[in-house]
C-alpha positions as CSV (number, residue, x, y, z in Angstrom):
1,X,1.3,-10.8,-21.3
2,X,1.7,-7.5,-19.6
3,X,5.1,-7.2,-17.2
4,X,5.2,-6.2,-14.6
5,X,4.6,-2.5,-12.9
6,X,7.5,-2.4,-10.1
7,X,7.0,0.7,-8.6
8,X,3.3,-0.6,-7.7
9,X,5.1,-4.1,-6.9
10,X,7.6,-2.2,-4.4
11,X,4.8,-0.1,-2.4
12,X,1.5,-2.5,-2.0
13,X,1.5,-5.9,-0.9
14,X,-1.8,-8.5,-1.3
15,X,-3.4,-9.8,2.1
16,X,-4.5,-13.2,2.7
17,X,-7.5,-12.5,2.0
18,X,-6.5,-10.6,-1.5
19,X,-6.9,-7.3,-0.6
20,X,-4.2,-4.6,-1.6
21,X,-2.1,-2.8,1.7
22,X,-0.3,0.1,1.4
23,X,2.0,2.4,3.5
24,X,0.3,5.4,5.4
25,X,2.5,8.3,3.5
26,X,4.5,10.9,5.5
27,X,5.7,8.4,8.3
28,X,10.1,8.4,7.2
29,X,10.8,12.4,9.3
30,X,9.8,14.8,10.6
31,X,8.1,12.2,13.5
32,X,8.8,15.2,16.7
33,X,6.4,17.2,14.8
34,X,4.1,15.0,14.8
35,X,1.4,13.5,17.7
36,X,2.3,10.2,19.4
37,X,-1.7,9.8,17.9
38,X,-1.0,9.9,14.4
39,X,2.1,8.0,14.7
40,X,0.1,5.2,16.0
41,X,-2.0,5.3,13.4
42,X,0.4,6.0,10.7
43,X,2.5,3.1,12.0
44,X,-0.3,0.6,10.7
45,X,-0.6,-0.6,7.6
46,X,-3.8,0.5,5.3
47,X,-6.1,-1.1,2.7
48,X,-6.5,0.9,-0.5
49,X,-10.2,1.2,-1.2
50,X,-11.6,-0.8,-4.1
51,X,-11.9,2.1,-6.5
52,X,-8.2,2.6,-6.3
53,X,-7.6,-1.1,-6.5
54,X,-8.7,-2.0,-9.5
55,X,-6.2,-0.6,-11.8
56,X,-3.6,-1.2,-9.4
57,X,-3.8,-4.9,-9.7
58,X,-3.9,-5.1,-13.1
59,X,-0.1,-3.7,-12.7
60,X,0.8,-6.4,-10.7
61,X,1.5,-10.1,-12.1
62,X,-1.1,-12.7,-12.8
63,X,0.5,-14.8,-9.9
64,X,-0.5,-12.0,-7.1
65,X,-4.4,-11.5,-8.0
């Protein structure tokens, strides 16, 4: 059995319909540089695109897929 990958564990979560979210990087300073626009955006959270979710979710336990 393959343990667990926390770092991937800490930074995406799985949605109810069991896609992967992440964070939209680039969002913890520098915000008065940045348009009210892309903070909006940013603020959301994202799905990683199934080429990039493949081998994420085999770093995450057999209980999340």
């Amino acid at each position: 059995m393959q343990k667990t990958k926390k770092s991937v564990a800490k930074r995406f979560k799985i949605s109810g319909t069991g896609k992967l979210i992440r964070r939209t990087p680039g969002f913890r300073h520098l915000l008065a540089a940045k348009s009210t626009k892309s903070k909006r955006r940013a603020s959301r959270d994202k799905l990683v695109a199934p080429g990039h979710a493949k081998p994420l979710f085999r770093c995450l336990p057999t209980g999340l897929r």
